[in-house]
C-alpha angles and dihedrals in degrees: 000000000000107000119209104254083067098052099047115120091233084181093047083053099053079044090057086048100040091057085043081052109048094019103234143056088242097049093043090047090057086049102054093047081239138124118263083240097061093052093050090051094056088048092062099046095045086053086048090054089046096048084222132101100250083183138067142183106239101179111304094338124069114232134177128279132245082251096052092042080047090061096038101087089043094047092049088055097050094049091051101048094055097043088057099053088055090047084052088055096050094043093067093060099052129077106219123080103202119203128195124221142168102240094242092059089042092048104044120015101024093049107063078052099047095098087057099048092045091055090047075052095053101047087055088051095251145117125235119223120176117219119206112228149178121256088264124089116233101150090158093052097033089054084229121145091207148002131207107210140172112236152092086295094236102113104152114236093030150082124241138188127174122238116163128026115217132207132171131253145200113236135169128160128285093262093036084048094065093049090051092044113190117339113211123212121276087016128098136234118259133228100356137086114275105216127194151129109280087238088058103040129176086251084074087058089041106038098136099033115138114228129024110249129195105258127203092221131183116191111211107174089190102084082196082063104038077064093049095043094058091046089061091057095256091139147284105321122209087216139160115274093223089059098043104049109088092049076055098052092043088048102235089121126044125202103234093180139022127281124261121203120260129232102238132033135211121271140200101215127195132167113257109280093027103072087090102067105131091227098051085049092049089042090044087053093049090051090044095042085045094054096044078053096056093045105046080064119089121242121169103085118260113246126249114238106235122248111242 
């Protein structure tokens, strides 16, 4: 007796998905590098399997039914979930182990650990590439094991654990820092230039501040370049403190007031069934265990007692 699972159309189901996903037959069809036909064709036999219409006139254009939009977020899953087990699979006979990650954490904040995480790699027998990426998460297209993203850490279809907190922090170089002195919260800087990225603004430093002042702001939407930009001198910058730590630690930037926690954190982000692999634990600890280590250090600058 033939039992249902082989019998189920898995292409007419990426096609479901695909149409859910980019909203039309036409747009699916582009997506998917095939003929509107062919589309239209697995849609049919997929509706056929179900014993329900997954498509609908609206007006002069055809769109899905409340059944198909019903399947979507289960099918998704599913698929998901499987292609994550085979990648699993794969994974185990490859020796690269490929991490995506957005360039400002990998600049910044990734690259004072690499030597770390390629020693975790190379005890696992792999070795580590990084992948630059968009803010958005496609292990499955991209070919990555993992990605390392900043975020709220619900992205569907994948698994996410947190590994690092992030605040913001206001930063200036070593000779502005003496002119700006200490910046209490809620309180601006005085006499220099704020800089900062337009999605991070000095009004989340100064939320409660009780009058409007006139600001001498400089937008930098680059938060790699927010960081640069303080370490010339440009200004106090409102930046992350990930991406500002090692010019902390070197001393070419200097904390002038105290740290306020940040809306999103950093993730380390799998697709379901992968988060097991025994590297990306091991990769996801030393990130974690690196980052305990950063913060239990002080770093706003001890003040001088004054001479009387």
């Amino acid at each position: 007796m033939v039992n249902a699972a082989s019998r189920l159309p898995f292409n007419a189901l990426r096609v479901l998905v695909a149409v859910g996903r980019h909203g039309s037959l036409t747009n699916a069809a582009e997506a998917l590098h095939v003929e509107p036909s062919a589309i239209s064709m697995q849609m049919k036999a997929l509706a056929d399997y179900v014993g329900a219409p997954l498509l609908e006139k609206v007006g002069r254009s055809v769109a899905l039914t409340p059944t198909a939009q019903a399947l979507i977020p289960a099918i998704a899953s599913g698929l998901t979930q499987i292609e994550g087990a085979i990648q699993g699979l794969q994974r185990h006979q490859r020796d690269r182990f490929v991490l995506s990650v957005l360039p400002s954490a990998l600049s910044l904040w990734l690259l004072p650990q690499l030597p770390q995480l390629q020693r975790v790699a190379r005890s696992h027998g792999r070795k580590l590439v990084f992948a630059a990426a968009t803010a958005s998460v496609d292990l499955a297209s991209e070919g990555c094991d993992a990605a390392i993203r900043l975020g709220h850490g619900s992205w569907p279809g994948l698994d996410a654990q947190r590994v690092a907190d992030e605040t913001l922090v206001p930063v200036c170089a070593p000779g502005l820092a003496r002119a700006v002195g200490r910046v209490e919260a809620g309180t601006f800087p005085r006499g220099v230039d704020l800089l900062s990225t337009k999605s991070d603004s000095w009004l989340r430093w100064a939320t409660h501040h009780p009058r409007p002042e006139v600001l001498h702001t400089v937008v930098i939407e680059d938060p790699v370049a927010l960081v640069l930009a303080a370490e010339a001198g440009l200004g106090v910058a409102l930046a992350r403190g990930r991406l500002a730590e090692a010019a902390l630690a070197a001393g070419r930037l200097v904390q002038v007031g105290p740290a306020i926690a940040y809306r999103y954190a950093y993730f380390w982000v799998t697709l379901l069934g992968a988060s097991s692999d025994p590297l990306g634990l091991a990769m996801a600890n030393a990130l974690r265990a690196s980052v305990g280590a950063a913060d239990g250090a002080p770093r706003m600058p001890r003040r001088r007692p004054r001479r009387q």
